[in-house]
N, C-alpha and C positions, 0 to 999 in steps of 0.2 A: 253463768249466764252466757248464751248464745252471744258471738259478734255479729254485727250487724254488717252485711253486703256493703261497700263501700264503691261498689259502680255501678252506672245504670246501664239494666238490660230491658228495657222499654222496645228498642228496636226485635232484640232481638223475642222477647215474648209476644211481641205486633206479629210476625214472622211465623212462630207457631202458633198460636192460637189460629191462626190464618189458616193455617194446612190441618189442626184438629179437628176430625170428626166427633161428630156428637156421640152422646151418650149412650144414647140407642145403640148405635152402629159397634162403638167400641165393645160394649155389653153383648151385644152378637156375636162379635169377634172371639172375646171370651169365652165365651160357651162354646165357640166349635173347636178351640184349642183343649176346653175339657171333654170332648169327645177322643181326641186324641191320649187321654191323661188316663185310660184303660189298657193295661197290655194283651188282653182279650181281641179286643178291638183294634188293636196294633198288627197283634198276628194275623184275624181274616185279611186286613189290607193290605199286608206286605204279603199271603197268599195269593192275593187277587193283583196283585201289582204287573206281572205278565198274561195271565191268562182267566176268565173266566171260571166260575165252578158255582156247582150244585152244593145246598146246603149239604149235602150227604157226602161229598166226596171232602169240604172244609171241615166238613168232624171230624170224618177218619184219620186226614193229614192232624188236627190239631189235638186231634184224643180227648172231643170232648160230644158231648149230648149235644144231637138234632136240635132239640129244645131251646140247647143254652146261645149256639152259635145263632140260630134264627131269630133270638130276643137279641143278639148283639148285631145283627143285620137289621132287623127294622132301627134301632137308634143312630145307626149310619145311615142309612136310608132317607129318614128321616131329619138326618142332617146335611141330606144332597151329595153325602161321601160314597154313598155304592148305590149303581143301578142296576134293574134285573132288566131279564126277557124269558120269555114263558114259550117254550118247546116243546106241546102238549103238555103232558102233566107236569113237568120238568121246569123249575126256575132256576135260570143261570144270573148268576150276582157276576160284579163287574166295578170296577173303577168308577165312579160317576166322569172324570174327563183330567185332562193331563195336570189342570191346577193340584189334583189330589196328591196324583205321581211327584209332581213337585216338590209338594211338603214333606213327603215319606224320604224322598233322595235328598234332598237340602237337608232333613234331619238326620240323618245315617253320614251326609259329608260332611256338617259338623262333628257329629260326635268321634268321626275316622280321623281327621285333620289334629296333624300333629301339632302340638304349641308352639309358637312362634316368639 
């Protein structure tokens, strides 16, 4: 049998529950971190992480089918993670804005970061 907490944390649960987003939001949250949880979808954005490209030039770099890269562009897209622009016939995919950059270098400086 479990022991029983023997101090109160009233203050300190007032505190968070305070700062806790709802359910909704958190459930949002989730879902774009499993956008992330595709190494497919990893590779177009650390592609796209300096410069702009056409679905044709991210297949070649990533050795894969038009098809499959552009199914994995709309679900980013989709997720507000990459924006295009159309240059005649021509769409260039792109970073949606520097929050993205963030998440991909914050996760590359963890994983680099020696143990302390």
């Amino acid at each position: 049998m479990a022991d029983k907490c023997k101090h109160d944390h009233t203050a300190l649960l007032g505190r968070v529950k305070g700062e806790m987003p709802g359910d909704e939001l958190l459930t949002d949250l989730a879902d774009l971190y499993k956008i992330f949880g595709d190494s497919t979808r990893i590779k177009i954005m650390f592609s796209l992480y300096e410069e702009e490209m056409c679905v044709c030039a991210i297949s070649e770099l990533l050795g894969m089918t038009q098809s499959a890269i552009s199914h994995q562009l709309k679900v980013l897209k989709d997720a507000k993670l990459v924006a295009n622009r159309r240059e005649g016939k021509t769409i260039y995919y792109r970073l949606s804005d520097d929050h993205v950059k963030t998440i991909i270098a914050q996760g590359f400086e963890h994983l680099l970061e020696e143990d302390q």
